[in-house]
C-alpha positions as CSV (number, residue, x, y, z in Angstrom):
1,X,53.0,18.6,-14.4
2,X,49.6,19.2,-13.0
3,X,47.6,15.9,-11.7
4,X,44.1,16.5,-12.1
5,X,41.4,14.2,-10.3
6,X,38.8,14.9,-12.9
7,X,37.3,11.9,-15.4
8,X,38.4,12.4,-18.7
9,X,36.3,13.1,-21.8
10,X,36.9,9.7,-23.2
11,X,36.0,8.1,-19.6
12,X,32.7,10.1,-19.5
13,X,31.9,8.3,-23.3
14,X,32.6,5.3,-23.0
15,X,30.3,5.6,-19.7
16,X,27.5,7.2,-20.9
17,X,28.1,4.2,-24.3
18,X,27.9,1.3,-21.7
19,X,25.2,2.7,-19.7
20,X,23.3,3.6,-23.6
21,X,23.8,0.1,-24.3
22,X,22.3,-1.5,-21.0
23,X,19.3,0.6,-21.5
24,X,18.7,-0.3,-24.8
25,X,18.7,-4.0,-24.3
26,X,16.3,-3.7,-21.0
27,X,13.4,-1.0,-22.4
28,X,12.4,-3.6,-24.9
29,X,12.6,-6.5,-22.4
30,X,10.3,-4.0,-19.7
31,X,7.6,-3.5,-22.3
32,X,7.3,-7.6,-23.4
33,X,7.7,-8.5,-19.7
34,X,4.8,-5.7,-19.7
35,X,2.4,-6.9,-22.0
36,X,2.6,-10.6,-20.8
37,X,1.6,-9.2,-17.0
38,X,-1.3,-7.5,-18.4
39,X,-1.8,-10.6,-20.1
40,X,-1.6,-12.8,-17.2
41,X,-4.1,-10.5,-15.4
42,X,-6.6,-10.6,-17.6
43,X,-7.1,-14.4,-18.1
44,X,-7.4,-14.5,-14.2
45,X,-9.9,-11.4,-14.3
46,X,-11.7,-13.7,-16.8
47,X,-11.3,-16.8,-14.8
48,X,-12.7,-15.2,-12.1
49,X,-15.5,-13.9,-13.3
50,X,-16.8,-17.3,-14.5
51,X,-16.5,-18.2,-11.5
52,X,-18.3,-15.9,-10.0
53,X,-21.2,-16.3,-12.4
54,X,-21.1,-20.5,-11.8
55,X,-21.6,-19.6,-7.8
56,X,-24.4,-17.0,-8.4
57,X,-26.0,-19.6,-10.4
58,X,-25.6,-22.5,-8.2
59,X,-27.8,-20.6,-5.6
């Protein structure tokens, strides 16, 4: 009988399942881990510029 070193078919699915899987949990998880950075940057744009606009004023 002939040993062959090669991945199987099945091998190569169930792979390709798992990996599927993974990916499917973590692109939603990017885009809400995403949308709370842009978040995050804007309230500090916005904290900044008030306080940029208090120290012009105080001159």
């Amino acid at each position: 009988m002939k040993h062959s070193s090669a991945f199987t078919f099945i091998e190569v699915l169930i792979t390709v399942a798992i990996i599927s899987t993974l990916i499917a949990i973590a692109i939603p998880r990017f885009f809400e881990l995403q949308a709370t950075s842009n978040d995050t940057s804007a309230w500090a744009d916005a904290k900044n510029s008030i306080n940029i606009l208090a120290a012009s004023k105080a001159r």
